[in-house]
C-alpha positions in Angstrom: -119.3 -78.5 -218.5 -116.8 -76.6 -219.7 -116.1 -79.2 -222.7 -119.7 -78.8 -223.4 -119.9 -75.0 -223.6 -116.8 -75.4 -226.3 -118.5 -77.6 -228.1 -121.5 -75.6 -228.5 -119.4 -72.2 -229.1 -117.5 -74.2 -231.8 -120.6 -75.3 -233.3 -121.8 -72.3 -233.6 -119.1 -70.9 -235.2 -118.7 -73.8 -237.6 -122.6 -73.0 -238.4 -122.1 -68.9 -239.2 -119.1 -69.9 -241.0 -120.9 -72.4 -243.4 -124.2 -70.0 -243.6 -121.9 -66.6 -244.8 -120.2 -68.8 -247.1 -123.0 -70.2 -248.7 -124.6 -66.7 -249.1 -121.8 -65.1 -250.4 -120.4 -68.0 -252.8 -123.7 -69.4 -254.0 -126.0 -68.5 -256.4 -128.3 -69.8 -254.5 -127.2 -67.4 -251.5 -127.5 -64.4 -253.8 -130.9 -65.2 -254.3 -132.0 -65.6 -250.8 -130.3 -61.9 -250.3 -132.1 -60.4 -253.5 -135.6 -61.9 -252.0 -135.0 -60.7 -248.4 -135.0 -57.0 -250.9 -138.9 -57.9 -250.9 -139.6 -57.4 -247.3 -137.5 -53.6 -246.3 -140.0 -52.1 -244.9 -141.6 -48.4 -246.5 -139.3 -48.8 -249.2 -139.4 -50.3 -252.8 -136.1 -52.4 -253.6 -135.6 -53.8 -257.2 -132.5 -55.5 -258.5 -132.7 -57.0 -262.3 -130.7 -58.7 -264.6 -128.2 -59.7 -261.5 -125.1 -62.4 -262.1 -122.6 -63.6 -259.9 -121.9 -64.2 -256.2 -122.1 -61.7 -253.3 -118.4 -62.2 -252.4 -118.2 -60.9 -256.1 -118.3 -60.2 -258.7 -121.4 -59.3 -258.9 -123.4 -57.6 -261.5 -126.5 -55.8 -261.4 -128.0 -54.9 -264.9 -130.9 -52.4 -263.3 -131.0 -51.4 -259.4 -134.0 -49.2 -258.0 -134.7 -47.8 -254.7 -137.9 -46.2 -253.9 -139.2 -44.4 -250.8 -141.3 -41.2 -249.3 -137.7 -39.3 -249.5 -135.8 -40.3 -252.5 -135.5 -41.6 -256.0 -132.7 -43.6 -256.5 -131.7 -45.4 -260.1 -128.6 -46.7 -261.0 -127.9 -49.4 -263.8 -124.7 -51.8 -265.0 -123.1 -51.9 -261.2 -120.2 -53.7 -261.0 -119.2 -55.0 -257.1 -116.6 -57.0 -255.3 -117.5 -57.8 -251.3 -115.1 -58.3 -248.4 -117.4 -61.4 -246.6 -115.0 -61.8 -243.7 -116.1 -58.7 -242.5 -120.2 -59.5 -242.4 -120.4 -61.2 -239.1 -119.6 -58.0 -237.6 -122.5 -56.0 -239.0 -119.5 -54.3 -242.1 -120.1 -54.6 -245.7 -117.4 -53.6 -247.3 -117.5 -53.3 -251.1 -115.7 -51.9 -253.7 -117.0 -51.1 -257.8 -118.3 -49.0 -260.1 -121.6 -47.9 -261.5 -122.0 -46.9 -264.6 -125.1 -44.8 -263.8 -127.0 -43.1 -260.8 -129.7 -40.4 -261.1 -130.9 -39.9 -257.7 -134.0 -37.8 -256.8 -135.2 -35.5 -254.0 -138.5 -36.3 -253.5 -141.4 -33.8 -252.2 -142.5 -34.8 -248.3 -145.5 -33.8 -246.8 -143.9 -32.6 -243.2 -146.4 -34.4 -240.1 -145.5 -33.7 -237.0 -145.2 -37.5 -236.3 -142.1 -37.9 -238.8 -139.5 -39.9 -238.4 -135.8 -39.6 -238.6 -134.3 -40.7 -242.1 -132.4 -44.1 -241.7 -129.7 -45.1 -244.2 -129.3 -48.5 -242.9 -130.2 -51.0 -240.3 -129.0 -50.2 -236.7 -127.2 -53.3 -237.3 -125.1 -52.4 -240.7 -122.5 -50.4 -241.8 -121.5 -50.0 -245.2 -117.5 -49.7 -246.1 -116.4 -48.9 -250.0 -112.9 -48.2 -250.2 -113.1 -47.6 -253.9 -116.7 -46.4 -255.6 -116.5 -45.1 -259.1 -119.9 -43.5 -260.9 -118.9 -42.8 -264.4 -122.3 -40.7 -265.0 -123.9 -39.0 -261.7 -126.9 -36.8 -261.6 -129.0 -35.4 -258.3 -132.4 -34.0 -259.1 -134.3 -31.4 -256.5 -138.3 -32.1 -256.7 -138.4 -28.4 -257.7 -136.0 -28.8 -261.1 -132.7 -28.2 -259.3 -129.9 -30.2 -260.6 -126.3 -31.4 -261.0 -124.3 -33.5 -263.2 -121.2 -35.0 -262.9 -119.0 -37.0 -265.5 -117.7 -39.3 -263.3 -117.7 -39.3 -259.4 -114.9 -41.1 -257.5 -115.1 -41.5 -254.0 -114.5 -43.5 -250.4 -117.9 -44.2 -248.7 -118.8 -44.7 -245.2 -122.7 -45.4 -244.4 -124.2 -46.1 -240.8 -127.5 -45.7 -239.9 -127.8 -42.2 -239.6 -124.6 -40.9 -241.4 -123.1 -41.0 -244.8 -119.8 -40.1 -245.8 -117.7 -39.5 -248.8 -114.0 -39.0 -248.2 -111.2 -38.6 -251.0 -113.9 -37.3 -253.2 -112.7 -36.1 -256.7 -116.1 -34.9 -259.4 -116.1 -33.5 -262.6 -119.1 -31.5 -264.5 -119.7 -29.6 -267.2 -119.2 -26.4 -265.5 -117.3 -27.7 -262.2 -114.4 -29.9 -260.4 -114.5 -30.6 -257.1 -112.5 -32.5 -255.0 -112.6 -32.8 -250.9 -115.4 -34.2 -248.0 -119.0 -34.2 -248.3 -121.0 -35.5 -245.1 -124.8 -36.4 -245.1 -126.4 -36.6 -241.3 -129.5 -38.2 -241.0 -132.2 -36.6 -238.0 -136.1 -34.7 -238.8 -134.8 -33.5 -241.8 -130.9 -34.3 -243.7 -128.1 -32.2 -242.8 -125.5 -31.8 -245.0 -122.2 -30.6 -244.6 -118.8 -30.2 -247.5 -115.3 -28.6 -247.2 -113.9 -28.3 -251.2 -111.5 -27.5 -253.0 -113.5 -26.8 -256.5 -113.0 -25.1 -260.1 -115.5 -23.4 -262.1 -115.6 -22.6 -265.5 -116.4 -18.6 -266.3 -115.3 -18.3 -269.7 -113.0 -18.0 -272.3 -111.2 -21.2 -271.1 -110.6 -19.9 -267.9 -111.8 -21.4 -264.2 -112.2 -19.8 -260.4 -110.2 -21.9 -258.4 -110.8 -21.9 -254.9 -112.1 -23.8 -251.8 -115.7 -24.1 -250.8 -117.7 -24.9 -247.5 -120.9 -25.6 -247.0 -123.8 -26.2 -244.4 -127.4 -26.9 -244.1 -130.3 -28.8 -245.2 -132.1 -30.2 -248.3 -134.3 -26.6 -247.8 -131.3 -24.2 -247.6 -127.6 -24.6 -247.5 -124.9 -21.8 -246.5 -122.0 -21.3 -248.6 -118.3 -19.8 -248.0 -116.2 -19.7 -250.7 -112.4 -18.0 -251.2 -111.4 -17.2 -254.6 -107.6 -17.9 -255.1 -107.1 -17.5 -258.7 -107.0 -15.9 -261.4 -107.6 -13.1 -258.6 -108.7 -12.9 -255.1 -111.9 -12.8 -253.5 -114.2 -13.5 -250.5 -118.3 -14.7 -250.9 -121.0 -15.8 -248.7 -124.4 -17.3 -250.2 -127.6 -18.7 -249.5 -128.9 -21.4 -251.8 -132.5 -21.9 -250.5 -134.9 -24.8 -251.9 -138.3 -24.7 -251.9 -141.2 -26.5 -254.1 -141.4 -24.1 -256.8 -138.0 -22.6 -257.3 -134.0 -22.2 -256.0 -132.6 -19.1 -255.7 -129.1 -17.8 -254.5 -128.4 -15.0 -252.5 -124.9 -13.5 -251.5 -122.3 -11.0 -251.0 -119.0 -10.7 -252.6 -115.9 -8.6 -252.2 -112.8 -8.8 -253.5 -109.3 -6.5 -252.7 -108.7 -6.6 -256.9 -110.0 -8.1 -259.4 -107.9 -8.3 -262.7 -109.9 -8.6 -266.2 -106.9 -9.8 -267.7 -108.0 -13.4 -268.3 -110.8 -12.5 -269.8 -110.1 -9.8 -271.9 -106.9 -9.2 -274.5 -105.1 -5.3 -273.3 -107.5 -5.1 -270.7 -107.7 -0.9 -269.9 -108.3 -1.6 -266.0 -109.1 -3.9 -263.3 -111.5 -3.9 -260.3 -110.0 -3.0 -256.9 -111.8 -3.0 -253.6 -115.3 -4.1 -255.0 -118.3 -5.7 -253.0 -121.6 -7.0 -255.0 -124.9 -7.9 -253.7 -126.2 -10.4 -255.9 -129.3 -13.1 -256.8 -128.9 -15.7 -259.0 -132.3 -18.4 -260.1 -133.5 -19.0 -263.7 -134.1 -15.7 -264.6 -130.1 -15.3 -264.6 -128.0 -13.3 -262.3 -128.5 -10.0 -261.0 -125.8 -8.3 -259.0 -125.7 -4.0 -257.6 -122.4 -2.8 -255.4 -119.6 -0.3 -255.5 -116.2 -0.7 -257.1 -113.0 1.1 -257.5 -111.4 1.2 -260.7 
């Protein structure tokens, strides 16, 4: 009996062993995987222009993803897969994509709506190493941000997604630190950054950043370290037709020095109320000079 039971354990083994590597070293495995794209339910999956193996590398000229939430293109992916990790429900990848534009996407709220699920119960997605040279999220109400490239760790589960050592540049922006995406009735979202902005004249705020919220409205904190000091708390707040920022900052002194050649004076013990949207920024406080 027990000779039997070894057989048939070994047998299946043998089995699992021959059926991951002909998915992951085939072509013919790769296209069993892109057709089994056809049948995700409430979601549109299209892969084009794909070459390779799943055990990599694997190309993928064009990739979308369509669903009620989100808008999600990204083209000329480049990926190498770990396969002695799949029997245990991991996928772990690492690559580059050359482009993703990923887009918010109104919902109509019901009150029989459904958590958000990143993945399978079953999956788990590992990349130790993810590179997007050109990144770009859009809000359904205009809202955006660009970055110029992304580099990050990602961890994806079925209701949680997480980017560790994450280091993005922008126009206007670096930031480097943790961003972390939980999935419920609506995403929560979640950052701790250390970030740069640009404000002129070649010179940048340097500081750290933490944030908190929703897709709707997210909570900053941010400390300003240099070229000066200073302490603000904002509200970014989403809705259908517009974003807006509300805040308060204060700040023990504020030198002009970086922005202006023999400056006369400098700010000390200032606090601003301000708004910020498309209209521009609006700010009314109190300052010593």
């Amino acid at each position: 009996m027990k000779k039997k039971l070894l057989i048939i354990s070994l047998a299946v083994l043998l089995i699992a062993a021959v059926a991951v590597t002909w998915l992951c070293y085939t072509q013919a495995g790769l296209r069993f995987a892109l057709a089994q794209l056809n049948h995700v339910p409430k979601m549109t999956i299209k892969a084009e222009q794909v070459s390779g193996t799943l055990a990599g590398p694997l190309h993928v000229d064009y990739f979308e993803l369509d669903d009620e939430h989100v808008h999600v293109v990204a083209r000329n992916i480049d990926l190498d897969l770990n396969p002695a990790l799949l029997l245990s429900g991991w996928i772990s990848v690492r690559g580059s994509i050359d482009r993703a534009d990923v887009t918010l996407k109104r919902y109509a709220r019901t009150s029989n709506k459904k958590a958000v699920n990143f993945l399978p119960s079953f999956l788990h997605l590992y990349a130790s190493e993810l590179t997007i040279n050109h990144a770009s999220f859009i809000h359904y109400n205009g809202f955006n941000i660009q970055a110029d490239p992304v580099k990050a760790r990602l961890r994806m589960s079925r209701r949680q997604l997480v980017l560790t050592n994450l280091d993005a540049k922008g126009d206007w922006f670096t930031a480097n630190g943790e961003f972390r995406m939980n999935s419920g009735l609506i995403l929560k979202l979640e950052s701790q950054l250390n970030a740069s902005l640009k404000a002129g004249r070649d010179q940048s705020l340097q500081g750290t950043v933490s944030m908190n919220g929703d897709t709707g409205e997210l909570n900053f904190i941010a400390d300003v370290q240099q070229p000066s000091k200073a302490h603000t708390t904002a509200k970014l707040k989403l809705t259908d037709q517009r974003w807006l920022i509300t805040g308060n900052a204060s700040s023990d002194r504020w030198l002009l020095t970086p922005w202006l050649d023999n400056a006369p004076l400098s700010f000390s013990k200032g606090t601003f109320d301000y708004t910020m949207d498309d209209a521009g920024l609006h700010a009314k406080g109190s300052v010593i000079v």
